[in-house]
C-alpha positions as CSV (number, residue, x, y, z in Angstrom):
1,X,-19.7,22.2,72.1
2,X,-17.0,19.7,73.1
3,X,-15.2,18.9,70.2
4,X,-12.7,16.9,71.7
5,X,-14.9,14.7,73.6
6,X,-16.7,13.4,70.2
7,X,-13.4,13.5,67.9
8,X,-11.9,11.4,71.1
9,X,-15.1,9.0,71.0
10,X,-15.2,8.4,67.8
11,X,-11.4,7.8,66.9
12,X,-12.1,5.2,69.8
13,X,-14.7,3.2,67.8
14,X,-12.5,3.2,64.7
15,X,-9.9,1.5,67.3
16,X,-12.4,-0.8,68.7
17,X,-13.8,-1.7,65.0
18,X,-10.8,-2.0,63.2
19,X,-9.9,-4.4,66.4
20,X,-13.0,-6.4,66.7
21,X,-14.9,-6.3,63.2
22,X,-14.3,-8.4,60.9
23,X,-15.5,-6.4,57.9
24,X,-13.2,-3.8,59.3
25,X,-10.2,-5.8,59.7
26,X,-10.0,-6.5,56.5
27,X,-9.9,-3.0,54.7
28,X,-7.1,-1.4,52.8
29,X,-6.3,1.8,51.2
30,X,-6.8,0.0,48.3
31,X,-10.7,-1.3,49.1
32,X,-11.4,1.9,50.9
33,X,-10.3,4.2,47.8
34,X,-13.9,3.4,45.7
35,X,-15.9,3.9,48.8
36,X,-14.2,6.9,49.4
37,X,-14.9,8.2,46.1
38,X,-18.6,7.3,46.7
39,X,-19.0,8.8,49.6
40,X,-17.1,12.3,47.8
41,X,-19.9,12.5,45.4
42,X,-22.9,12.1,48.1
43,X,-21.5,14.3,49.9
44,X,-21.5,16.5,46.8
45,X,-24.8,16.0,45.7
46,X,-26.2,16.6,49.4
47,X,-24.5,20.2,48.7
48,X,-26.0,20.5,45.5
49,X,-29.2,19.9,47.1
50,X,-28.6,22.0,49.8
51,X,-29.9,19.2,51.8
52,X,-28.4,20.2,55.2
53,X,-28.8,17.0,57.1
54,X,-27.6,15.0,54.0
55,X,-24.8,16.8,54.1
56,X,-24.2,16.5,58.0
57,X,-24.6,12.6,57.5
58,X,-22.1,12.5,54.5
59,X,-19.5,14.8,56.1
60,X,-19.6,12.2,58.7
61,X,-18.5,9.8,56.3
62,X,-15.9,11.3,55.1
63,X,-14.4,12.0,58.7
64,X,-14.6,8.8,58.9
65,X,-13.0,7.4,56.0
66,X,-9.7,10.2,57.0
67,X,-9.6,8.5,60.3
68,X,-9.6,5.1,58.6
69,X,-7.0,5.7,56.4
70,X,-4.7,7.5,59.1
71,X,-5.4,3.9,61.7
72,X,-4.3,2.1,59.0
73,X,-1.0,4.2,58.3
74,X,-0.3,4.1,62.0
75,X,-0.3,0.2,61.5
76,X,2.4,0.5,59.0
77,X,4.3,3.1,60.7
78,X,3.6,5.7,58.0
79,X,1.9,8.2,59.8
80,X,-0.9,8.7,62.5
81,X,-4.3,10.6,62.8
82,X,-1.9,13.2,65.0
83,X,0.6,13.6,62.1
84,X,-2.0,14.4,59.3
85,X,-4.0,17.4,61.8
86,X,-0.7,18.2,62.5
87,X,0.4,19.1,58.7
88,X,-2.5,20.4,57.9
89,X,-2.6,23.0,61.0
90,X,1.1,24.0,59.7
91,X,0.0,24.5,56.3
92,X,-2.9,26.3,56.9
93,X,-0.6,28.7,58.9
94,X,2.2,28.6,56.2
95,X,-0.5,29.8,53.4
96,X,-2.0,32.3,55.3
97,X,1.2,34.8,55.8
98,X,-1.8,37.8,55.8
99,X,-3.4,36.2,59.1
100,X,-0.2,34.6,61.1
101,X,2.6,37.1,59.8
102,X,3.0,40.7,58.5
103,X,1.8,40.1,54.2
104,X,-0.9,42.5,53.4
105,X,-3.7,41.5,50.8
106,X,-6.1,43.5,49.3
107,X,-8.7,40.9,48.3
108,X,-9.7,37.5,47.7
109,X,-7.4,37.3,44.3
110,X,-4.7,38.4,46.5
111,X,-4.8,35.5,49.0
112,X,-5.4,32.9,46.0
113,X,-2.1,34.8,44.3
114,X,-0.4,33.9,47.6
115,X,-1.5,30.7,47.7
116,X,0.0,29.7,44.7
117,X,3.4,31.5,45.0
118,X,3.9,30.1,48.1
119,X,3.5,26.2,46.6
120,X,5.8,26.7,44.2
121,X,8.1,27.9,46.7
122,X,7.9,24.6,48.6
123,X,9.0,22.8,45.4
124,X,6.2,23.1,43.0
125,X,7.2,22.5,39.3
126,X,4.5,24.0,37.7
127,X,1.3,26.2,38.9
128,X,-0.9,23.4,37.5
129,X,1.3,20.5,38.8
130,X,-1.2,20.2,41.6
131,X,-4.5,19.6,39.4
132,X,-5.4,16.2,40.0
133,X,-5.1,13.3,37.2
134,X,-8.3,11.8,38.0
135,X,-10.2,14.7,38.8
136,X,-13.5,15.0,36.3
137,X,-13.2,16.7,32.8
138,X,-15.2,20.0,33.8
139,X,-13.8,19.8,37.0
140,X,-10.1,19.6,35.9
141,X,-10.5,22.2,33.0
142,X,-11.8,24.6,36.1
143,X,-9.4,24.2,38.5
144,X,-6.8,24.6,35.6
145,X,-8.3,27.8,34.5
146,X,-8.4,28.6,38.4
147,X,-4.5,28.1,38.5
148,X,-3.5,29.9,35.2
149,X,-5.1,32.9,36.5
150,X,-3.2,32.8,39.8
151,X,0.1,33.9,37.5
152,X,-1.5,36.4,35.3
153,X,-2.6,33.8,32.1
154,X,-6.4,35.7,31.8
155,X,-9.0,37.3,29.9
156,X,-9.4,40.5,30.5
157,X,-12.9,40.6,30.4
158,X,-16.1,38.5,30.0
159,X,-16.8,39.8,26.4
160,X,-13.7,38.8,25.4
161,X,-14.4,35.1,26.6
162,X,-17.6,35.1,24.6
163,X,-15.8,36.3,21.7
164,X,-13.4,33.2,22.0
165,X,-16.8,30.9,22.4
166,X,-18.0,32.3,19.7
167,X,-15.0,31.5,17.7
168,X,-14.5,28.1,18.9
169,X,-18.6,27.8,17.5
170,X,-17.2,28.3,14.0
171,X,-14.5,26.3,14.3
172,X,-16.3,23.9,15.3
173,X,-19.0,24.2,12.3
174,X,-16.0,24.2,10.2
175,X,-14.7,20.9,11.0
176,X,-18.3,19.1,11.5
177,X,-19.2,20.5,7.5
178,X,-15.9,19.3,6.2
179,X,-16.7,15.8,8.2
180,X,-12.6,14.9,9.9
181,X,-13.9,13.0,13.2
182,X,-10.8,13.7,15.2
183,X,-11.0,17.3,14.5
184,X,-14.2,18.0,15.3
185,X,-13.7,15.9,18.7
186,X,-10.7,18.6,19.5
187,X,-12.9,21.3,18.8
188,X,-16.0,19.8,20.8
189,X,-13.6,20.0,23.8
190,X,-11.9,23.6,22.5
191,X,-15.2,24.9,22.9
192,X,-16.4,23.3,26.2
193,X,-13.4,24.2,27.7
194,X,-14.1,28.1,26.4
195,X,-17.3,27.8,27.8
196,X,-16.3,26.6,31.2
197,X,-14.2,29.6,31.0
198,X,-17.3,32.0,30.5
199,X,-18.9,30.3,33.5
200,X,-16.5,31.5,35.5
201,X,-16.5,35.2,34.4
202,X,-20.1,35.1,35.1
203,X,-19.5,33.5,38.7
204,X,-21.2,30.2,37.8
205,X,-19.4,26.5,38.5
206,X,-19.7,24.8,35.1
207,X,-19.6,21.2,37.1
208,X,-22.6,22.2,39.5
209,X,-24.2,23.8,36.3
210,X,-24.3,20.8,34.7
211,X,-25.4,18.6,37.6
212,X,-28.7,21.1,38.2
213,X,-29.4,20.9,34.3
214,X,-29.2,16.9,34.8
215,X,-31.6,16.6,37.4
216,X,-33.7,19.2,35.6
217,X,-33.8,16.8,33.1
218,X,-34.4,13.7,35.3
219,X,-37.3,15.3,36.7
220,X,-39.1,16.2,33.7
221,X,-38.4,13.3,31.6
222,X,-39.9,10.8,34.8
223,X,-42.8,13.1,34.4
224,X,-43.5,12.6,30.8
225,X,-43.3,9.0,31.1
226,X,-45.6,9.2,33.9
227,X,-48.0,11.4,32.4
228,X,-47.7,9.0,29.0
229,X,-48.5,5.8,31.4
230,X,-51.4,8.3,32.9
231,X,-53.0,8.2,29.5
232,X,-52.4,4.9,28.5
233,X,-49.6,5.2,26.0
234,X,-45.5,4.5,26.4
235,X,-43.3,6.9,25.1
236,X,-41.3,3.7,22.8
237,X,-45.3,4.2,21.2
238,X,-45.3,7.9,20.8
239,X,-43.9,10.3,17.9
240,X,-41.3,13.0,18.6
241,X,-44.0,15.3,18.3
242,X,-46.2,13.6,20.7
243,X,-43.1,13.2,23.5
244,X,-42.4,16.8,22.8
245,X,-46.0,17.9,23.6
246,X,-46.0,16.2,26.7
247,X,-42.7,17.7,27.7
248,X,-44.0,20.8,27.0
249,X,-46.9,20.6,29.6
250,X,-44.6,19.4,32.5
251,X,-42.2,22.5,31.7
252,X,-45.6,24.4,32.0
253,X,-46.7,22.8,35.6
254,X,-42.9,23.1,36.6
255,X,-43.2,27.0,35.9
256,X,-45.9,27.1,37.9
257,X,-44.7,25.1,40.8
């Protein structure tokens, strides 16, 4: 495979586009940012789907988009396309002591332990400081929980977790029976965020999780309304009980499919 020929080629259409196109004349980081964000989440949703050409297609994309945002850097004398493969070659190196120098590590935990250490000896202030602002609620309290552990701040073991979840239930019950709104939103999210915890003692991403469980959803709830339009009816014409027999069939066929 000749990697540089294609990387070459297609840095050389971004050139000639951003040149001749008016569309892509006109683009900033600013108008690209959106897209960019779009294109993050199909390419996540090709993974989710395991949808390999999907996510060859979207993975194009977001090449791409990196290769825009570098052309238009170069333009303003920030930095070029050379500069950004550059820094991330050094800082894949720099992370990675146990493959380019002498550290030992034991394990995955190790190199994640590492990983962290070494950030905050590049001027870090804080483990989580790195967590992004904007990143999605699950997502966030993950990658927070991620971080924490890095330095020691864990559960020891899974049962322990569920014990906290189970905790946070009562709490939770507490606060919903006594009827104070803001205190039962705090302990919504207290117990979320202990479940998203237990997730990951159990190996399971609470964001992808919840994406499967919404198309699950998707799926069977299109089906009821078809299979109510099959027979006639509308579901805005139909009882709970009615909707919920019909829901009940198309779980059936889906355990069978």
């Amino acid at each position: 495979m000749n990697y540089t020929e294609s990387f070459t080629r297609l840095v050389k259409i971004m050139d000639e586009l951003r040149e001749k196109c008016p569309w892509d004349k006109k683009q900033t980081i600013q108008t690209l940012r959106t897209m960019t964000i779009e294109e993050t989440y199909e390419l996540a949703e090709a993974i989710t789907n395991e949808s390999w050409n999907d996510i060859k297609e979207e993975s194009g994309d977001i090449l791409l988009h990196i290769i825009f945002y570098s052309k238009i850097a170069a333009e303003k004398n920030k930095f070029n396309l050379n500069d950004v493969i550059e820094a991330i070659c050094n800082k894949l190196i720099k992370r990675h002591p146990h493959i380019y120098s002498d550290v030992v590590v034991n394990d995955e935990e190790d190199v994640k332990k590492n990983w962290e250490k070494i950030k905050l000896d590049e001027g870090k202030q804080s483990v989580i400081s790195g967590v992004p602002v904007a990143l999605p609620a699950i997502v966030k309290a993950t990658r927070l929980q991620e971080k924490v552990k890095q330095v020691g701040f864990e559960w020891s073991n899974k049962e322990d977790v569920w014990l906290k979840v189970e905790e946070e239930i009562k709490e939770l019950h507490h606060e919903v029976s006594v009827g104070n709104k803001e205190n039962t939103e705090q302990e919504f999210g207290d117990l979320l965020f202990s479940l998203i915890n237990y997730g990951r003692f159990l190996n399971i991403d609470a964001e992808s999780a919840l994406e499967k469980t919404n198309k699950k959803f998707i799926n069977r709830f299109t089906a009821i309304e078809k299979l109510a339009a099959e027979q006639g009816n509308k579901l805005r014409n139909m009882s709970l009980e009615e909707m919920d027999a019909l829901w009940n069939i198309v779980k059936k066929q889906n355990a069978v499919n």
